[in-house]
NUDRENTI-806571 format. One record per residue (C-alpha): residue number from 1; residue in three letters; x, y, z. Coordinates in steps of 0.001 Angstrom, whole numbers. Example, Ala and Ser with C-alpha at 12.3 -4.5 7.8 and 13.67 -1.06 7.14 Angstrom:
% NUDRENTI-806571
R   n res       X       Y       Z
R   1 ala   12300   -4500    7800
R   2 ser   13670   -1060    7140
END
This chain:
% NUDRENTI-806571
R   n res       X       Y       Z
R   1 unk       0       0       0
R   2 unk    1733    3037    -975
R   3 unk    1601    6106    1618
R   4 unk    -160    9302     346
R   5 unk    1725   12332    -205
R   6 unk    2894   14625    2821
R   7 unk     166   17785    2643
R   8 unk    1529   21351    1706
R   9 unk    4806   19014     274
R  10 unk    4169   19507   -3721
R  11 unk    3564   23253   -3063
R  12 unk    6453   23798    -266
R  13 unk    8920   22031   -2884
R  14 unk    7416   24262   -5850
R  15 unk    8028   27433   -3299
R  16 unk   12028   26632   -2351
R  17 unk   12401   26025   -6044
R  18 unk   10961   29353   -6971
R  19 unk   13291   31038   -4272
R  20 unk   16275   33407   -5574
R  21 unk   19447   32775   -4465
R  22 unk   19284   35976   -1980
R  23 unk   15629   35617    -455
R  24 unk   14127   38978     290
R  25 unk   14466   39647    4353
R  26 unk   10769   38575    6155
R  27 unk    7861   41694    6103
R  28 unk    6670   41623    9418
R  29 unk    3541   43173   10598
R  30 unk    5583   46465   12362
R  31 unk    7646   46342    9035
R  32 unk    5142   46884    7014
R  33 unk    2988   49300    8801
R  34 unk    6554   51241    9059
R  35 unk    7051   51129    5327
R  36 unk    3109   52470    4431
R  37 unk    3687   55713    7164
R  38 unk    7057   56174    5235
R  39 unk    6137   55768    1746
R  40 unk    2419   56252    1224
R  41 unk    1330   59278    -885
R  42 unk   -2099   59905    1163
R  43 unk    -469   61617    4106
R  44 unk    1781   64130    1627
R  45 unk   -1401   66528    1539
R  46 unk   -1815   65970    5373
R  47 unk    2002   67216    5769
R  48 unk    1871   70193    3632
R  49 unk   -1088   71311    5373
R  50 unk    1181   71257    8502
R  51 unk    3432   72807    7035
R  52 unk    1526   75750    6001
R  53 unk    -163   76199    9626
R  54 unk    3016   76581   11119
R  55 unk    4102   79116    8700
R  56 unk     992   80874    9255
R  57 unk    1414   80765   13126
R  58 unk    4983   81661   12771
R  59 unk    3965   85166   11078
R  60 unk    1025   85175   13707
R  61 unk    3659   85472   16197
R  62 unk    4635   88460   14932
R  63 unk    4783   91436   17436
R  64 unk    3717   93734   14911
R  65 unk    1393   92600   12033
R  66 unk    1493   95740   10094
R  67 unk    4845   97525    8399
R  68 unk    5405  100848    9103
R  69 unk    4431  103950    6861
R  70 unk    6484  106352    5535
R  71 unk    5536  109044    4225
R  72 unk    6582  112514    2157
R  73 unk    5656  115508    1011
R  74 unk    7447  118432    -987
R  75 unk    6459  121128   -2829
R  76 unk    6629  125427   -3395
R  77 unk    5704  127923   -1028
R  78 unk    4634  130577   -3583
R  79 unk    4546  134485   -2557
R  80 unk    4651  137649   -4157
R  81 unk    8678  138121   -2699
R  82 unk    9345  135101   -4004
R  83 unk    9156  131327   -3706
R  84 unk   10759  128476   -1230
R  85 unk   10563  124701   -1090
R  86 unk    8654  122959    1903
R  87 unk    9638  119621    2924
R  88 unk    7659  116880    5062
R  89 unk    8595  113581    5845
R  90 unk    6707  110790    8308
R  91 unk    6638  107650    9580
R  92 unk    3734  106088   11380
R  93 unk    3183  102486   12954
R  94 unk    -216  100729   13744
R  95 unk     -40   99630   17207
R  96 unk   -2558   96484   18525
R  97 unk   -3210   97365   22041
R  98 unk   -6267   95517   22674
R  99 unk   -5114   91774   22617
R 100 unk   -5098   91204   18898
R 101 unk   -1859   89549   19000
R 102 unk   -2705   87132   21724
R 103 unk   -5716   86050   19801
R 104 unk   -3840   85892   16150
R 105 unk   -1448   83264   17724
R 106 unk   -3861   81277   20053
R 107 unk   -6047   80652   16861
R 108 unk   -2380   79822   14485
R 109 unk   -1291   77433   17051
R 110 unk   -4737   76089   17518
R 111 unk   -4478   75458   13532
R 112 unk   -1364   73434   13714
R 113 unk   -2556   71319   16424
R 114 unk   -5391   70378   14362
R 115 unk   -3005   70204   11598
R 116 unk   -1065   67648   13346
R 117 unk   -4372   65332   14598
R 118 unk   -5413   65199   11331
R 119 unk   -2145   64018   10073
R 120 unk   -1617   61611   12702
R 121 unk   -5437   60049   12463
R 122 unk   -4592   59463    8451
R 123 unk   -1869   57466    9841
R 124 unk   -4302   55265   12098
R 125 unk   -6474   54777    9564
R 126 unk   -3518   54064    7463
R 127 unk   -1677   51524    9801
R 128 unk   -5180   49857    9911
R 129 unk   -5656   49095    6083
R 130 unk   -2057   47846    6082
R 131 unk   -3429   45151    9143
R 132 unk   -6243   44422    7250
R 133 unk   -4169   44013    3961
R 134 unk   -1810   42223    5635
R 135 unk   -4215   39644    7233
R 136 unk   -6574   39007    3951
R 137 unk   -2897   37847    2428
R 138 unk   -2225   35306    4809
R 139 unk   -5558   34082    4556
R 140 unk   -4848   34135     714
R 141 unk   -2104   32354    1655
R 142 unk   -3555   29922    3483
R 143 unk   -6349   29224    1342
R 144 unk   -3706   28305   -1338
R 145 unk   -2220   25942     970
R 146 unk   -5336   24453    1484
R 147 unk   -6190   24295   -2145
R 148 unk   -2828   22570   -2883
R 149 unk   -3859   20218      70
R 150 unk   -7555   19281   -1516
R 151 unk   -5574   19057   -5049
R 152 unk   -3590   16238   -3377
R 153 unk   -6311   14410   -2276
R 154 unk   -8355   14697   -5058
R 155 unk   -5255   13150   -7280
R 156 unk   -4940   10258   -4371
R 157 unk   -8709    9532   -4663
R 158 unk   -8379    9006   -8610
R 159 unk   -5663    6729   -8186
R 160 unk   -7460    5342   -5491
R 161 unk  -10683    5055   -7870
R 162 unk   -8516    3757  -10877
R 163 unk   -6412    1148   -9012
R 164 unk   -9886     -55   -7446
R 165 unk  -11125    -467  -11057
R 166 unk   -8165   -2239  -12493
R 167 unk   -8502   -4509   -9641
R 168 unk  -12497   -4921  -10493
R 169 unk  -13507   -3443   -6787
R 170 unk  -14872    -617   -8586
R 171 unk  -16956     828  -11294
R 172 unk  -16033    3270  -14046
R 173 unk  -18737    5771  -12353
R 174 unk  -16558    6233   -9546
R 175 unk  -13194    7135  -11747
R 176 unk  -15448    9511  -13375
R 177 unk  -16820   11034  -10288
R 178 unk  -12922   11429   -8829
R 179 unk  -11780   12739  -12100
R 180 unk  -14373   15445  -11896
R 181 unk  -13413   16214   -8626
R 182 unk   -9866   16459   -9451
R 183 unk  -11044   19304  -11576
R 184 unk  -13067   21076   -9536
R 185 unk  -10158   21018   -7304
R 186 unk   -7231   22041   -9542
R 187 unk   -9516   24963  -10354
R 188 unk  -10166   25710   -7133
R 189 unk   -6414   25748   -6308
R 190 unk   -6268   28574   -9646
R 191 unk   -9058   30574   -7747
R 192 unk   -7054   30537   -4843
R 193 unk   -3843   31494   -6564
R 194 unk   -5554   34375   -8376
R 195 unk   -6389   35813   -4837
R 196 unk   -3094   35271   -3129
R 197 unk   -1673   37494   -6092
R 198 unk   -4879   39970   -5876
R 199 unk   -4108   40788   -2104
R 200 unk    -456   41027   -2606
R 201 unk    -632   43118   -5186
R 202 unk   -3101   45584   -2764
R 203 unk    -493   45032     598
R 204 unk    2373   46202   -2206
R 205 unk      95   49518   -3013
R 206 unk    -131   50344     261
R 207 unk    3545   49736    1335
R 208 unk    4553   52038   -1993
R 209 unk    6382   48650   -2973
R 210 unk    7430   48244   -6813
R 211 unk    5382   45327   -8248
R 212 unk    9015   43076   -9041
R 213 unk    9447   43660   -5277
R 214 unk    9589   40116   -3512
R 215 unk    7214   40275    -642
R 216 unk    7934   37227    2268
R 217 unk    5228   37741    4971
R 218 unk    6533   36853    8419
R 219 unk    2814   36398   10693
R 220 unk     164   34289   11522
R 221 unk   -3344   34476   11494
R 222 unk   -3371   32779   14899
R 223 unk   -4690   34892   17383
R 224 unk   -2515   35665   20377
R 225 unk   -3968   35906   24025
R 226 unk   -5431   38945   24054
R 227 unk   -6708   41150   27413
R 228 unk   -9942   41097   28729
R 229 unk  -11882   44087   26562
R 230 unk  -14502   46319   28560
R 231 unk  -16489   48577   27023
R 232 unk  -15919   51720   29331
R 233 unk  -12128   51515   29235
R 234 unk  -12368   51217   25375
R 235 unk  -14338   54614   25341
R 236 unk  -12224   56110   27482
R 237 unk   -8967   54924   25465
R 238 unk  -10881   56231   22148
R 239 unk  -11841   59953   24249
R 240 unk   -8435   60226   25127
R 241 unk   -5855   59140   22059
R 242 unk   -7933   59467   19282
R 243 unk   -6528   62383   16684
R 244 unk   -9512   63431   14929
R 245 unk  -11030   64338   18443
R 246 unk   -8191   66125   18938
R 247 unk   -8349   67793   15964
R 248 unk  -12035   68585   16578
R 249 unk  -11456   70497   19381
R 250 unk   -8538   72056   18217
R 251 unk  -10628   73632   15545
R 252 unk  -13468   74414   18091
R 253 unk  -10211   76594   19908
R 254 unk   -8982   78200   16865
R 255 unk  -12969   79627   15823
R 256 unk  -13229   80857   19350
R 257 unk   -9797   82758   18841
R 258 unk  -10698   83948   15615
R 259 unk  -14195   85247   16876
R 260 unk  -12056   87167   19866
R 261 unk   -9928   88260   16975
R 262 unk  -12744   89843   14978
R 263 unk  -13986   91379   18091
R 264 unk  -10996   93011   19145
R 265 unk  -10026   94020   15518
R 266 unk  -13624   96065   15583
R 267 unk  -11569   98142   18453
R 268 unk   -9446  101046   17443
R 269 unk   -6359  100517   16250
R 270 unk   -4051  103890   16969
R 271 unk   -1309  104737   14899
R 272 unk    1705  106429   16590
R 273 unk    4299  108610   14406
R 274 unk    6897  111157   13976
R 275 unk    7214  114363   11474
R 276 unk    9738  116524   10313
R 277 unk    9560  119268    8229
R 278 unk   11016  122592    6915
R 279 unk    8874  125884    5964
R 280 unk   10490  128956    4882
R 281 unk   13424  128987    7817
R 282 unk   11735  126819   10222
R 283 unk   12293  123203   10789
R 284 unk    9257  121179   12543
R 285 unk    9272  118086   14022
R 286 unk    6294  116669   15431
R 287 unk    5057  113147   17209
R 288 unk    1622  112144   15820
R 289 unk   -1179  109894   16619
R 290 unk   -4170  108423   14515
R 291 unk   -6886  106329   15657
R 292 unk   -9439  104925   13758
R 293 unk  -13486  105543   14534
R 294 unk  -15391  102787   14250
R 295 unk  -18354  104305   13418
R 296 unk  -19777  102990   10214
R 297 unk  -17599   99328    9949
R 298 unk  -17100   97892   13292
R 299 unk  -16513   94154   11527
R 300 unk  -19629   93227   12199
R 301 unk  -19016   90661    9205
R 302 unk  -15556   88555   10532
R 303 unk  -17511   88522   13832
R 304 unk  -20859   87150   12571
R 305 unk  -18854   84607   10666
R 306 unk  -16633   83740   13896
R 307 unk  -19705   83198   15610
R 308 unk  -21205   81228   13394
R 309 unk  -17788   78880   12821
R 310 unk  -17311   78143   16619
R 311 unk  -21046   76763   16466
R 312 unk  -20413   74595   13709
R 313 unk  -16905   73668   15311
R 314 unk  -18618   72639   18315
R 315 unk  -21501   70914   16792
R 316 unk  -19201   69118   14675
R 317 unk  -17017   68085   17918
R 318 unk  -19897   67045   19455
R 319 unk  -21002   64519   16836
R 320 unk  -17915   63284   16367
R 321 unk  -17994   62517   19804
R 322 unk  -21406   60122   19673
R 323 unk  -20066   58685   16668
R 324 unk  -16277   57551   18114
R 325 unk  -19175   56249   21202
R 326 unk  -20902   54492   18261
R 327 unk  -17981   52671   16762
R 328 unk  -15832   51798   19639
R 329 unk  -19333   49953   20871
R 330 unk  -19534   48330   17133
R 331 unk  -16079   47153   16765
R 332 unk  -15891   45755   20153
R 333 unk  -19317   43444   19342
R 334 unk  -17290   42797   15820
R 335 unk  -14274   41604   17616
R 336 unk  -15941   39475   20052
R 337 unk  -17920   37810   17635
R 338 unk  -14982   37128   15521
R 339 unk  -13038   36112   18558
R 340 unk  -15955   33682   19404
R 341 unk  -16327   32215   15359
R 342 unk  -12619   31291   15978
R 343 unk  -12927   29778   19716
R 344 unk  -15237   26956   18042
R 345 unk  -12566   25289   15828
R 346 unk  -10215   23383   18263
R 347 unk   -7311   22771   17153
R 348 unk   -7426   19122   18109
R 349 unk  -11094   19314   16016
R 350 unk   -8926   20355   12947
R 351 unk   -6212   17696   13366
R 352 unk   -9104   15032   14377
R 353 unk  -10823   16412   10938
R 354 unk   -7338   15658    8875
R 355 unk   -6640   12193   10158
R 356 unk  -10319   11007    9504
R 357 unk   -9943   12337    6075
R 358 unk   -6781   10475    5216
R 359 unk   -7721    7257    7226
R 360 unk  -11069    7515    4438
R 361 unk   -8546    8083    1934
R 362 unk   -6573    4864    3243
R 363 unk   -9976    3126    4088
R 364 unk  -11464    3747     224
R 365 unk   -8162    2233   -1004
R 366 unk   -8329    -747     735
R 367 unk  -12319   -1105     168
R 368 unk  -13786    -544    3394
R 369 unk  -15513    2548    2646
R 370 unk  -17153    3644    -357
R 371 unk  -16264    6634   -2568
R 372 unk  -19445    8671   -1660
R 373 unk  -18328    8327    1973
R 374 unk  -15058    9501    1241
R 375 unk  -16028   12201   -1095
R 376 unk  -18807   13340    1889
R 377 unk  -15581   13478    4685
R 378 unk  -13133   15181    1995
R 379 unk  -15740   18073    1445
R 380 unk  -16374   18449    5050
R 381 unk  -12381   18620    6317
R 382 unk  -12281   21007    3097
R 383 unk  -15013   23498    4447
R 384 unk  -14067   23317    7738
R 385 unk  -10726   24405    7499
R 386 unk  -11278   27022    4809
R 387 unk  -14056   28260    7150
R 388 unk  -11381   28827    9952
R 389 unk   -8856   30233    7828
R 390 unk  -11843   32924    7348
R 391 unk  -13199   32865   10975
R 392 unk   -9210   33861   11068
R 393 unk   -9331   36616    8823
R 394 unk  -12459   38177   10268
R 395 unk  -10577   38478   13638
R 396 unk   -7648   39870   12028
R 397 unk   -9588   42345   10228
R 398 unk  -11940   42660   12975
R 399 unk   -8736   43574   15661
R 400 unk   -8070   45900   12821
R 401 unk  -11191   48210   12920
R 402 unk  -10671   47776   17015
R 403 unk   -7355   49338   17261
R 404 unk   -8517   52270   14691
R 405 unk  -11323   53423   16678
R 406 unk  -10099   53952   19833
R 407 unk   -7132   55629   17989
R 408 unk   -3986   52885   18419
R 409 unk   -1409   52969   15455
R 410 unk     693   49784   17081
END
């Protein structure tokens, strides 16, 4: 009786032989999240809009917004003795006594600490498509596996079937039935082939990785032991570290200084100067002082629209609030289903699974078992472990969506 062949063995041979001399090093999980924050084009818009803000808080920092003003004057004095030449010359300096500076930088610096959240909740979200990425492509992985393992089988059932029908145990229906299940398996195994390559080819978009690049992941889908989850500490977590409620109420800070702004701009802003000049023999100098009357424009405008920003700011905070509430509680009820899909296959119920389907196999070979029985216990090993593989992936992409709502980038 000959032995069937080792599982994974035809494709773990097929792999080594496909290797390069100098294997690319092993993409872990930290790697690769690494590389995506490094190399991935979505957060360049994100970083020049830093940029800017703290340009724009570095001139709000200014002491003195305005340049000062010089001006001249020069022209005849005309009488009937005779004419001379009068001379002026001034400078003048708006002065903002009333807080205006205070307010200019409180709302710049609010800016670029909004600025900043933003940036760092693209990289969140970021770090969690790479996990999800990076978990659909061991799956993919291990669906091909699994596809190589059922292609094996299938071609050890139809030599099974045609041995049993040289030897006159069995009929030409069953050779026909294992040859068509041969097929269904080799294209099963292309299937799963054409998705291994699919979600590569995604994890390699994200990680800004060339397509010739050799990607080696270095994880499991197996779930480690994780901590005992609670509901309030989650929210609290999200409240505390998540960037885009930072970022919310830094916004909500910057309209309030920009309303103080407009109303202190409406204030009068005095200009304080010096003169010199010359008429007929006399030289003049004098200090001067202009201040504006807001009668007619007291910026009633920028201080309707400041008003009306830090209520949308706010309003916007607040719902961004009682959604992060919304999402921690649906990605915890995600995770813990997922968590509870996997907790039902054993491992020893997976291994038990495997060893009844290649006793069958043995069992069919020697004639003590039918082929529909052994085509009913191949099927069901088959589903079972590609439905853990997914039960696997679920939790990994499930942990994912976890760790982005309450704000976590490791």
């Amino acid at each position: 009786m000959s032995s069937p062949v080792p599982l994974h063995l035809p494709l773990l041979l097929g792999l080594l032989a496909a290797q390069p001399a100098a294997a690319a090093a092993p993409l872990t999980l930290a790697r690769a999240i690494a590389l995506a924050l490094e190399r991935s084009p979505a957060l360049i818009p994100l970083e020049a809009e830093l940029a800017r803000a703290r340009a724009q808080a570095q001139g709000a920092s200014l002491l003195l917004q305005s340049n000062p003003e010089l001006s001249a004057a020069a022209g005849p004095r005309l009488r009937t003795e005779g004419r001379s030449l009068d001379l002026g010359l001034g400078v003048s300096q708006r002065l903002e006594i009333f807080g205006q500076r205070g307010a200019r930088r409180e709302a710049a610096q609010a800016l670029v600490e909004a600025s900043e959240a933003r940036l760092q909740a693209r990289r969140v979200e970021l770090a969690a498509k790479v996990r999800e990425a990076f978990a659909r492509t061991l799956a993919a992985e291990q669906v091909a596996l699994l596809a190589q393992d059922a292609q094996t089988l299938a071609i050890q059932a139809l030599t099974a079937a045609e041995e049993r029908l040289s030897a006159g145990a069995a009929s030409r229906l069953e050779v026909n039935t294992a040859r068509v299940e041969a097929g269904r398996a080799a294209r099963e195994q292309t299937r799963a082939y054409q998705r291994q390559s699919s979600t590569l080819s995604e994890l390699r978009l994200l990680l800004g990785l060339q397509a010739d690049e050799e990607v080696r992941l270095d994880g499991s889908l197996q779930p480690g032991k994780t901590p005992e989850l609670s509901l309030q500490a989650l929210l609290a977590q999200a409240l505390r570290q998540r960037a885009d409620l930072r970022a919310a109420q830094a916004e909500v800070t910057a309209a309030q200084a920009e309303r103080d702004l407009a109303a202190r701009e409406a204030l009068p802003s005095p200009r304080i100067g010096a003169t010199y000049s010359r008429e007929e023999d006399a030289q003049i100098i004098q200090g001067t002082l202009a201040v504006d009357l807001p009668v007619f424009n007291r910026n009633q405008a920028a201080r309707g629209v400041g008003t009306a920003r830090v209520a949308e700011t706010e309003r916007q905070r607040e719902a961004l609030e009682r959604a992060a509430h919304a999402e921690v509680r649906l990605a915890l009820t995600r995770y813990q289903a997922a968590e509870k899909a996997v907790s039902i296959f054993g491992e020893d119920a997976l291994i038990a699974l495997q060893e009844n389907l290649e006793l069958a196999t043995e069992g069919y070979r020697a004639g003590k078992m039918d082929f529909l029985e052994l085509l009913v216990i191949r099927r069901e090993t088959l589903d079972a472990r590609r439905d853990y593989i997914e039960a696997l992936e679920e939790l990994g992409s499930a942990q994912a969506q976890l760790q982005r709502v309450i704000g976590s980038i490791q």
